[in-house]
PLY file of the C-alpha trace (Angstrom):
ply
format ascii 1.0
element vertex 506
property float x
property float y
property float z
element edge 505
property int vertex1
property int vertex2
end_header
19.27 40.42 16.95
15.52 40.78 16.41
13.50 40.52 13.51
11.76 43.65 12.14
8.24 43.96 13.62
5.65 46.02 11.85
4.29 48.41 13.84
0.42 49.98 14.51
-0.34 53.56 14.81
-3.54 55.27 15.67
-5.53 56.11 13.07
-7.44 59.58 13.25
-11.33 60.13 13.37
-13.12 59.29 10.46
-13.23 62.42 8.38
-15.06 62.70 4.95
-16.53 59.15 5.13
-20.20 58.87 5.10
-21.51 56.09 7.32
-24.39 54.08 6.55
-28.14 54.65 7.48
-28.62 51.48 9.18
-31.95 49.60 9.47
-30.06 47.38 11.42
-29.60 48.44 15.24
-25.97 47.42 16.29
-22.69 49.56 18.00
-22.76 53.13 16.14
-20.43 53.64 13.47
-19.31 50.02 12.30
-21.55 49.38 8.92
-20.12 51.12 6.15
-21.92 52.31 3.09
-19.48 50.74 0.22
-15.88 48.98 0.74
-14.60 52.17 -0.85
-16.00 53.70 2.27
-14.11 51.80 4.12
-10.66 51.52 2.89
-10.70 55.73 1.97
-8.59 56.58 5.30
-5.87 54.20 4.61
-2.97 56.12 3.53
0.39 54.96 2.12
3.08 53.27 3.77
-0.05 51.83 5.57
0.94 48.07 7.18
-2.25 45.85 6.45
-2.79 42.06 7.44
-4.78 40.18 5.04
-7.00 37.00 5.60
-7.12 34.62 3.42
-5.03 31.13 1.61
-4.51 31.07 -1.42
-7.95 32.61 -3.21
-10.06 30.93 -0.31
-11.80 33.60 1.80
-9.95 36.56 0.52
-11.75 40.19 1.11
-12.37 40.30 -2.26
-14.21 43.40 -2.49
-11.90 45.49 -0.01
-8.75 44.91 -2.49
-10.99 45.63 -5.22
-11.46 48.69 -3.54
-7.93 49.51 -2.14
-6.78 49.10 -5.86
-9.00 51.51 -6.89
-8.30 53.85 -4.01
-4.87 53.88 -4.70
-2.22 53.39 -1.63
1.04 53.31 -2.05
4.25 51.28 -0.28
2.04 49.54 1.58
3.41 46.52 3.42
0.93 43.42 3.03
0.96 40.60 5.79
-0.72 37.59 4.08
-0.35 33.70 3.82
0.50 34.59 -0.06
-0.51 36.46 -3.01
-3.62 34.96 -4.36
-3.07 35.01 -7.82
-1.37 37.28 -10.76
-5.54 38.40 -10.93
-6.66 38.12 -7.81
-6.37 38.65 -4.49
-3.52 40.31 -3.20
-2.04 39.36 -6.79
-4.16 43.09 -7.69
-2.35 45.03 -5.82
0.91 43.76 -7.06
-0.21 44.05 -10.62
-0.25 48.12 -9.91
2.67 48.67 -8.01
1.10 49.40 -4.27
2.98 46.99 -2.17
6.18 47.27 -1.41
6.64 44.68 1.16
5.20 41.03 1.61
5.34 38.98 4.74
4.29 35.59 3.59
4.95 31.84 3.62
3.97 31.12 0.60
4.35 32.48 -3.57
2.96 29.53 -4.88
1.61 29.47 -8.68
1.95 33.62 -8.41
4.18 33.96 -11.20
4.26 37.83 -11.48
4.78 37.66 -7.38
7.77 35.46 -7.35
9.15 37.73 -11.11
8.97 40.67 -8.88
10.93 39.34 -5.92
13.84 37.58 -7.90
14.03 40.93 -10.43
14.48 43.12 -7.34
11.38 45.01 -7.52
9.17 43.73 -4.37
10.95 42.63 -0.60
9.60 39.83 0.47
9.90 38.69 4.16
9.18 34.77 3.27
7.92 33.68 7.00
6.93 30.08 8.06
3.39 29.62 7.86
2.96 28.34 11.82
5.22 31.00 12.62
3.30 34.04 10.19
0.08 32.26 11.93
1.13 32.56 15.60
3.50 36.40 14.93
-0.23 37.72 13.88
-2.32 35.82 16.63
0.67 37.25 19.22
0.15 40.81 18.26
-3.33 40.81 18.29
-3.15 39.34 22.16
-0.92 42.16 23.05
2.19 39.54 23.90
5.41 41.13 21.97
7.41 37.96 21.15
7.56 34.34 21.35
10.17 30.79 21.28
9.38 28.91 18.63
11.27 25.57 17.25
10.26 26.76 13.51
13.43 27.51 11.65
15.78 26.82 14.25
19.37 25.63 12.24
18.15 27.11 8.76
18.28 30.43 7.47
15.37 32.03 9.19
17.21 31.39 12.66
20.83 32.73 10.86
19.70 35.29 9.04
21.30 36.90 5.59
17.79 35.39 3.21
17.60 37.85 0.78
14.53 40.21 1.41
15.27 42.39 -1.64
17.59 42.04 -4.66
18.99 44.67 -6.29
16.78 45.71 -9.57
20.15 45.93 -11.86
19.87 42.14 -12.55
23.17 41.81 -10.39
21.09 39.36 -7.97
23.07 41.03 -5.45
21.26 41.25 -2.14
19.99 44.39 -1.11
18.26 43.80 1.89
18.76 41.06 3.78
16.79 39.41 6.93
18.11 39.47 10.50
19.69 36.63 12.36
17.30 35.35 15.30
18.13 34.68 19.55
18.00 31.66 19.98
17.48 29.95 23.65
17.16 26.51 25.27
14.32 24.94 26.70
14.43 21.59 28.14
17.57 20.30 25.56
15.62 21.94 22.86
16.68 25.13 21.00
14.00 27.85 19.88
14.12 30.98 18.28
12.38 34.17 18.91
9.95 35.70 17.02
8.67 38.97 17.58
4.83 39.88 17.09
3.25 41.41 13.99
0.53 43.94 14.34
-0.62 46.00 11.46
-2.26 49.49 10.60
-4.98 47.63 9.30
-6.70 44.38 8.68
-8.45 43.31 5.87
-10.63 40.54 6.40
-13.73 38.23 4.51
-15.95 36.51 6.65
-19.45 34.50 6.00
-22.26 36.13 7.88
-21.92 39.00 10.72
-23.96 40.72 12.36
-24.39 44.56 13.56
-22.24 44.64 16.15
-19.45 42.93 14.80
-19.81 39.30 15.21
-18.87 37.43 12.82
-19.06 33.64 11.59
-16.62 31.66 9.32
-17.29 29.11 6.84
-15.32 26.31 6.44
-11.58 26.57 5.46
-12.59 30.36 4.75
-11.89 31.03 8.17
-8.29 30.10 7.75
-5.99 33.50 8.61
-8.73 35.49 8.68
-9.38 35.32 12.70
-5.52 35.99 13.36
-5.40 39.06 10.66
-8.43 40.58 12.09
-7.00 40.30 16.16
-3.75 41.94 14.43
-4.93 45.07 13.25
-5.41 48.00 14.95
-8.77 48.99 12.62
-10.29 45.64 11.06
-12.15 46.02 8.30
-14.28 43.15 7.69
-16.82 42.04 4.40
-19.60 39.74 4.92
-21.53 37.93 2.90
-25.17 38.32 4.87
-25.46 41.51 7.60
-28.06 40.46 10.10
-29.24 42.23 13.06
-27.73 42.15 16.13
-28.80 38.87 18.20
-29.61 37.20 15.28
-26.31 34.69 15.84
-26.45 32.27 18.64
-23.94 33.52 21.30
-22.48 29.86 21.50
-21.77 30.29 17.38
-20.10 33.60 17.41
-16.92 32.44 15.66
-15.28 35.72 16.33
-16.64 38.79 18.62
-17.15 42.01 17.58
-14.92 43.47 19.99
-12.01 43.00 17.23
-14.39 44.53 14.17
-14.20 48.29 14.24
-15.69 48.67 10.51
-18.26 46.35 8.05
-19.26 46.44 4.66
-21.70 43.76 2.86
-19.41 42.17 -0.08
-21.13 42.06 -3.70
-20.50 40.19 -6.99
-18.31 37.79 -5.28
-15.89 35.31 -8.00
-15.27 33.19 -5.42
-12.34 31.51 -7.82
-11.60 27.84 -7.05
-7.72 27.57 -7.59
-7.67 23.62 -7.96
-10.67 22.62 -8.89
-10.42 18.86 -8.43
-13.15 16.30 -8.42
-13.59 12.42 -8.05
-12.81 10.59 -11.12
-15.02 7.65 -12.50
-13.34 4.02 -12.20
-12.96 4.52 -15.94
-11.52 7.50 -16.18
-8.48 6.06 -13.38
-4.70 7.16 -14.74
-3.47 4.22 -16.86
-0.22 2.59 -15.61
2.50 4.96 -17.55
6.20 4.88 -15.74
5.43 7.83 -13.73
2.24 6.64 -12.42
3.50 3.23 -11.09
6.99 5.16 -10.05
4.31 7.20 -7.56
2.20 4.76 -6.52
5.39 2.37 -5.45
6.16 5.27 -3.23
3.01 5.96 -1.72
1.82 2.52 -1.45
5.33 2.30 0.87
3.89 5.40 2.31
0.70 3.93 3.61
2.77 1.15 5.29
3.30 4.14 7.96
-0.28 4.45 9.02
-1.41 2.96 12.21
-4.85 3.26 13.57
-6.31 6.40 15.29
-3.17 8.59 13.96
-3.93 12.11 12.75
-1.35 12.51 9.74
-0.39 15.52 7.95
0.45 15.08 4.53
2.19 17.71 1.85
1.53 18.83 -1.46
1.24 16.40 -4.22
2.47 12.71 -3.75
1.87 13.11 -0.31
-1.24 13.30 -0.75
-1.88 9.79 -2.74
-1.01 7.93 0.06
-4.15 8.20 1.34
-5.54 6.47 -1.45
-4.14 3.34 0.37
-5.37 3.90 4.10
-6.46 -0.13 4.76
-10.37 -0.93 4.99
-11.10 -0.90 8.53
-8.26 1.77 9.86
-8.89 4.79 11.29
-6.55 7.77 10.32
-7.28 11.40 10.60
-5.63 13.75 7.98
-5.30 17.36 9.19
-5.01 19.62 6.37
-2.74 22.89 8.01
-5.23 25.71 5.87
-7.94 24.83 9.07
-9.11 21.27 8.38
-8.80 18.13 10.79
-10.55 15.38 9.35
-10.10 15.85 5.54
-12.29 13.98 2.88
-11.84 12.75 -0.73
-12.22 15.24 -3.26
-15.87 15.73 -4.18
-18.39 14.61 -6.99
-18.37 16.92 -10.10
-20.28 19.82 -9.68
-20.41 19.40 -5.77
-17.12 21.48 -5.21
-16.96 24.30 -2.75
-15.00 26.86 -2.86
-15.00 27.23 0.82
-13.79 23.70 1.27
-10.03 23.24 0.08
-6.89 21.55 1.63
-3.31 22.90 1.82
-2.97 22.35 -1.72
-5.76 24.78 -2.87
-7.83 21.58 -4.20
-10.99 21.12 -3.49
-12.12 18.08 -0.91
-15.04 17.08 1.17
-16.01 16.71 4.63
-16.18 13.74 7.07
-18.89 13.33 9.56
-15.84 13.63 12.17
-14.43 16.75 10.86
-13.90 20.01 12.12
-12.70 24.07 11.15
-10.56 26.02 12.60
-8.21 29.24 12.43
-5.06 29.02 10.78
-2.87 29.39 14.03
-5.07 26.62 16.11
-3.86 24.37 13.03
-0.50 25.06 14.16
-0.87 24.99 18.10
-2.17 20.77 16.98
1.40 20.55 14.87
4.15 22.38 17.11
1.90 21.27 20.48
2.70 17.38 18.83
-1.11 16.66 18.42
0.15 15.23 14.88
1.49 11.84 14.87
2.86 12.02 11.41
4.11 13.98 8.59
4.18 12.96 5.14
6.19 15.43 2.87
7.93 15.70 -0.17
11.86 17.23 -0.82
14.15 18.17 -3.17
17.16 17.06 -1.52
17.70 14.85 1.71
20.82 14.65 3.48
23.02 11.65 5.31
22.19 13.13 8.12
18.63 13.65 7.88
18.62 17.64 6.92
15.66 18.13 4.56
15.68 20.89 1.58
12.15 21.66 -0.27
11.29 25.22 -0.42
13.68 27.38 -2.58
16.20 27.39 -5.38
18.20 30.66 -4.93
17.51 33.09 -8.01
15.78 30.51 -9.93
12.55 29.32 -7.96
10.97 30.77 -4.94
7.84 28.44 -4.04
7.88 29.32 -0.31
7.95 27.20 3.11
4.44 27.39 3.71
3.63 25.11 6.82
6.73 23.07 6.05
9.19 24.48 8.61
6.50 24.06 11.40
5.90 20.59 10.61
9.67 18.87 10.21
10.69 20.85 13.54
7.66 19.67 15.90
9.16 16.60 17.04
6.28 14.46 15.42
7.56 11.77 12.63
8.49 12.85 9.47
8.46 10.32 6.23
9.82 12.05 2.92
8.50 10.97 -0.17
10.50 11.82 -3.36
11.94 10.35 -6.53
15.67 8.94 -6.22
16.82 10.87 -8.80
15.80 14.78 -10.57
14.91 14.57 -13.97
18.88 14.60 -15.07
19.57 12.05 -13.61
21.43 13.38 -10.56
21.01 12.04 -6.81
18.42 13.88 -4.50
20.03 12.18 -1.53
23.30 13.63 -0.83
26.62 13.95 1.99
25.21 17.21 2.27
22.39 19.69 1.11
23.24 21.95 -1.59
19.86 24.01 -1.41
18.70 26.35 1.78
17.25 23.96 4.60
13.65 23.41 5.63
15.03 21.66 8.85
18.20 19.87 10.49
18.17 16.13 11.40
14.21 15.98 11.08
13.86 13.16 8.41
13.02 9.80 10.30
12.11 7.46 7.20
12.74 8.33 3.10
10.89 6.23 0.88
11.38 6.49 -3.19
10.92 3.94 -5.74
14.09 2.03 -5.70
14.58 1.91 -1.44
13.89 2.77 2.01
16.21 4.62 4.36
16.04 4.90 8.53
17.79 7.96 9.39
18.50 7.80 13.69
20.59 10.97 15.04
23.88 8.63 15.71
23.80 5.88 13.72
22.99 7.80 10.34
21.03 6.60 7.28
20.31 3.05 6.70
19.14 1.09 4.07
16.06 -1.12 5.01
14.46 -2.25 2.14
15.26 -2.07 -1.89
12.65 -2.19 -4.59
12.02 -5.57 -5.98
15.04 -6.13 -8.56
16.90 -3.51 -7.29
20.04 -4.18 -5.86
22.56 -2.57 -3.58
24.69 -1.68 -5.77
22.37 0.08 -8.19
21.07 2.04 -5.03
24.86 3.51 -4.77
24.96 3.88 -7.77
22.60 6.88 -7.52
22.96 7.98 -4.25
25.40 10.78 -3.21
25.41 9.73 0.32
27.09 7.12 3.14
24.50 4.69 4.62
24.91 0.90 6.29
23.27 -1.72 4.82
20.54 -3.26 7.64
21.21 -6.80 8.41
17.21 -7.75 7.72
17.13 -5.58 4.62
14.03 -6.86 2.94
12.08 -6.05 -0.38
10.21 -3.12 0.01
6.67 -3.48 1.37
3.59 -2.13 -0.84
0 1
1 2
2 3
3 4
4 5
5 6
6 7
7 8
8 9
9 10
10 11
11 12
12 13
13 14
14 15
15 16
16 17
17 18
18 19
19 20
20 21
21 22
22 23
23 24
24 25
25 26
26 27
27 28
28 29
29 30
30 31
31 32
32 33
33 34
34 35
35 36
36 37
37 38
38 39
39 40
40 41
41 42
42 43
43 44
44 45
45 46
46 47
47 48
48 49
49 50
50 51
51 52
52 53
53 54
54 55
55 56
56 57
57 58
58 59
59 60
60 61
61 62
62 63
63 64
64 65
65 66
66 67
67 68
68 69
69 70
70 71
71 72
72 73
73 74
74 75
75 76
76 77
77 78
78 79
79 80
80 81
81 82
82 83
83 84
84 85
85 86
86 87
87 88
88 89
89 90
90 91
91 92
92 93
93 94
94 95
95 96
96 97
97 98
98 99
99 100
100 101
101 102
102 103
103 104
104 105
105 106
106 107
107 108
108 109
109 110
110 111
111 112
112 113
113 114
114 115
115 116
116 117
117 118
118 119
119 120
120 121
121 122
122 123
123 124
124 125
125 126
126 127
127 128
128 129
129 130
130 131
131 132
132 133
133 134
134 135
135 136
136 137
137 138
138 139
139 140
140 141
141 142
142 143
143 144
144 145
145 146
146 147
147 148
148 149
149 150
150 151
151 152
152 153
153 154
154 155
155 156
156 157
157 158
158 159
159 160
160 161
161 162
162 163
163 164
164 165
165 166
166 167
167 168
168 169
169 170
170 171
171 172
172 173
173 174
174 175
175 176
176 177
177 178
178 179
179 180
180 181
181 182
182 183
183 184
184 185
185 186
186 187
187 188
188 189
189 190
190 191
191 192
192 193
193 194
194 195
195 196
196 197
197 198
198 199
199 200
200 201
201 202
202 203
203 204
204 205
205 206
206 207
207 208
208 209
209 210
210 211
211 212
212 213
213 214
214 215
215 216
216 217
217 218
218 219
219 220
220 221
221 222
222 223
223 224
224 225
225 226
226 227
227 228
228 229
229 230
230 231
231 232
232 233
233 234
234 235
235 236
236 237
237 238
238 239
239 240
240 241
241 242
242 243
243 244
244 245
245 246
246 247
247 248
248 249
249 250
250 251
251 252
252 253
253 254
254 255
255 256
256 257
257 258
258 259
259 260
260 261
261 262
262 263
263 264
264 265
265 266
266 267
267 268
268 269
269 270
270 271
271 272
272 273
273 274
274 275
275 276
276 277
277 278
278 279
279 280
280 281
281 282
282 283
283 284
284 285
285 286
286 287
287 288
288 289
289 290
290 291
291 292
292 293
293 294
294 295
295 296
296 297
297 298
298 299
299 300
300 301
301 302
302 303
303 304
304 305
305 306
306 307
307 308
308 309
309 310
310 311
311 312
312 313
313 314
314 315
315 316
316 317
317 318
318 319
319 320
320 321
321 322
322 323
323 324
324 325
325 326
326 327
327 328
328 329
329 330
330 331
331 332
332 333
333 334
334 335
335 336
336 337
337 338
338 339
339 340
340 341
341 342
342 343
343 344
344 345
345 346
346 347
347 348
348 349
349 350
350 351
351 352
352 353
353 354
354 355
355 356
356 357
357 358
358 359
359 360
360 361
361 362
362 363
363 364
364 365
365 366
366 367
367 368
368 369
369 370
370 371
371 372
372 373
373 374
374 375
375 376
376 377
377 378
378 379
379 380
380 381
381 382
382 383
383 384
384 385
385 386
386 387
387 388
388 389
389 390
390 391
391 392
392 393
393 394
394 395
395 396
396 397
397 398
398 399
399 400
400 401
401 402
402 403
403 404
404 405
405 406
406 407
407 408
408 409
409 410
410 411
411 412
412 413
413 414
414 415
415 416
416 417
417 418
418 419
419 420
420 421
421 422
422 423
423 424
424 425
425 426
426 427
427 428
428 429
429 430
430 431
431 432
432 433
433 434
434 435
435 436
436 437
437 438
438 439
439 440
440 441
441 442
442 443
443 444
444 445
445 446
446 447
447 448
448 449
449 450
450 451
451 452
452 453
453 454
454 455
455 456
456 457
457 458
458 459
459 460
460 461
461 462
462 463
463 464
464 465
465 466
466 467
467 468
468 469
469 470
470 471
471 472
472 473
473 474
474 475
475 476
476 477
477 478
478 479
479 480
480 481
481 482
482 483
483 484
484 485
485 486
486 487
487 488
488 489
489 490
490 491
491 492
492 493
493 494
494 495
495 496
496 497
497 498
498 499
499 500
500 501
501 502
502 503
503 504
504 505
């Protein structure tokens, strides 16, 4: 069975809304006096798709507006939420959605309290998958095979959508069970296309007739949310006439604009500010901090030259501290960001310029922007050598867990799902044990799947484990003065013991 696709409608002429005298010449009808202007028509029950990650290159002054205008049980297609007080986070705050399609809650508190208390449905959606369902619709193709989610419960369906609101934790609504089919050996699942009522959209400059340029990771979903909609609204920083833009930089053409407005008093929020520390100011060597850097010190050991790496949220992230002098590696950053910097000098941040994590970073003079679902085409098409990621709970097998605890924690799979089922290497970085004490490696996963048999190397701070399809887990290398037997010890799994196990590398 299919999933549910949202569905477009034809929205009727423009009554009551006063357009703009333009100084500017461009097509007739597209500059709009105020974004109130422009979101006036939309009526609720309205689907809208919503550019944007995280607070970076949100439409800032169209939700503004749509809050104001008041539109009810709308359904809201968007990497995530923003924040409890901004972004999409508004329009939660008073009650107008009534459906998310997202891969991501994130630090949204008041999103994720109104999903597990049974008051918002929430179609959590891998990120590469959200990216491509929106860039689909807006080509007119109806469906697609992807290998996202293919063994876990986006491909079996039953996920809770929506909870009941009695505090049963019941499921009300639950998602759909995907077709699956084989190509090559390998099995996909099909995802049908998402196209919305309308689009909400933020981009840097445009010009009369629709033409509009990015900036930076800004661009992000914004080019696949715009294609998706059937009317795109789109705010811009700087209106300029039409011509003004080089044909060659037209990011996106104005063919898939049918209304503008000029954005004002923009916050432009930074969620994770994060800067460059002085040498002085470096984290002292407390338990925790030489736990990490064991593990991504090991990390590092996985870099070869010329690679273009992926790596997750968080310790993930540190291993690229430890890139050797001399090699080249690539980090592609899955918000629209190949060639990823270190974070910048104080005061230099941008809030244009993030990475996956929402913290600020820097260019290279190699790097390059792009939209959310070309990120994804470089990850599922295997342009990614590696992926460096973190878990929750790894399995004998290889099954990785890192996105959810059922009706306690809902963080989302973001780009996750995508990246474990691409067929590119995946290393898992985590600590042996949660903060009880108990084993993170395990016969079996307890916790809903990000992906089946896609963990090729798991590195913590007491050992390092091979997992291979037939042979199963192995143990290649053990922290120095740890021994076998404390590995068992705390670790809820089978593995062999590798004839040249060494100390681990670092």
């Amino acid at each position: 069975m299919l999933s549910r696709t949202l569905t477009f409608t034809r929205m009727g002429p423009r009554a009551g809304i006063s357009i703009a005298t333009r100084s500017l010449s461009g097509v007739q009808g597209k500059i709009y006096p105020s974004a109130s202007a422009a979101v006036a028509d939309i009526k609720d029950g309205a689907s809208l798709s919503v550019g944007g990650f995280g607070v970076c290159g949100i439409p800032e002054n169209l939700i503004s507006a749509l809050s104001k205008q008041g539109a009810k049980n709308l359904t809201c297609v968007s990497n995530n939420a923003g924040l409890d007080d901004a972004g999409l986070g508004l329009l939660l705050q008073t009650g107008q959605v009534k459906r998310m399609i997202s891969s991501y809650v994130g630090e949204n508190k008041h999103f994720e309290k109104l999903y597990l208390t049974g008051n918002l449905e929430v179609e959590l959606t891998p990120q590469g998958t959200l990216a491509e369902r929106l860039r689909a619709g807006g080509a007119g193709i109806p469906g697609f095979y992807t290998p996202t989610g293919y063994g876990t419960v986006i491909q079996e369906g039953g996920f809770p959508i929506k909870y009941k609101n009695d505090g049963s934790g019941e499921v009300e609504i639950g998602s759909k069970p995907r077709e699956v089919k084989q190509f090559n050996g390998k099995s996909y699942v099909l995802e049908e296309a998402i196209a919305t009522d309308y689009s909400l959209i933020k981009a840097w400059k445009g010009d009369a007739n629709g033409n509009l340029v990015f900036r930076a990771t800004a661009r992000n979903f914004n080019p696949d949310c715009a294609k998706a909609g059937k009317i795109c609204i789109a705010e811009v920083e700087e209106l300029v006439e039409a011509g003004t833009i080089d044909p060659d930089q037209v990011h996106m053409p104005g063919i898939f604009v049918q209304r503008l407005i000029v954005g004002k008093d923009y916050s432009k929020r930074i969620e994770k500010v994060t800067v460059a520390k002085p040498k002085e100011e470096k984290e002292g060597p407390s338990a925790a901090t030489a736990t990490r850097d064991r593990i991504v010190k090991r990390a590092a050991k996985e870099f070869r030259d010329g690679m273009y790496v992926n790596l997750g949220i968080g310790m993930p992230t540190l291993a690229s501290n430890y890139i050797p002098d001399g090699m080249n590696v690539v980090l592609q950053s899955e918000n629209g960001l190949l060639g990823m910097g270190p974070y910048p000098q104080p005061g230099k941040q941008d809030c244009d310029l993030i990475n996956a994590g929402k913290e600020t970073v820097t260019y290279l003079a190699s790097s390059s922007t792009f939209s959310s679902s070309d990120s994804f085409a470089m990850i599922r098409g295997q342009h990614v050598n590696l992926t460096i990621l973190g878990a929750m709970e790894v399995a004998q097998n290889g099954d990785l867990a890192n996105w959810i605890i059922p009706k306690k924690m809902v963080k989302g799979m973001g780009g996750a799902m995508d990246l474990v089922s691409s067929g590119n290497r995946v290393v898992v970085t985590m600590e042996h044990c949660d903060k009880k004490g108990n084993p993170k490696i395990l016969d079996a996963c307890t916790l809903p799947l990000t992906g089946r048999q896609c963990v090729d190397l798991l590195i913590t701070e007491l050992a390092v484990f091979e997992f291979d399809k037939l042979k199963g887990m192995t143990l290649i290398e053990h922290a120095e003065g740890v021994s076998v037997a404390d590995i068992k010890a705390k670790t809820k799994a089978n593995f062999t013991v590798s004839p040249n196990l060494r100390v681990m590398q670092g």
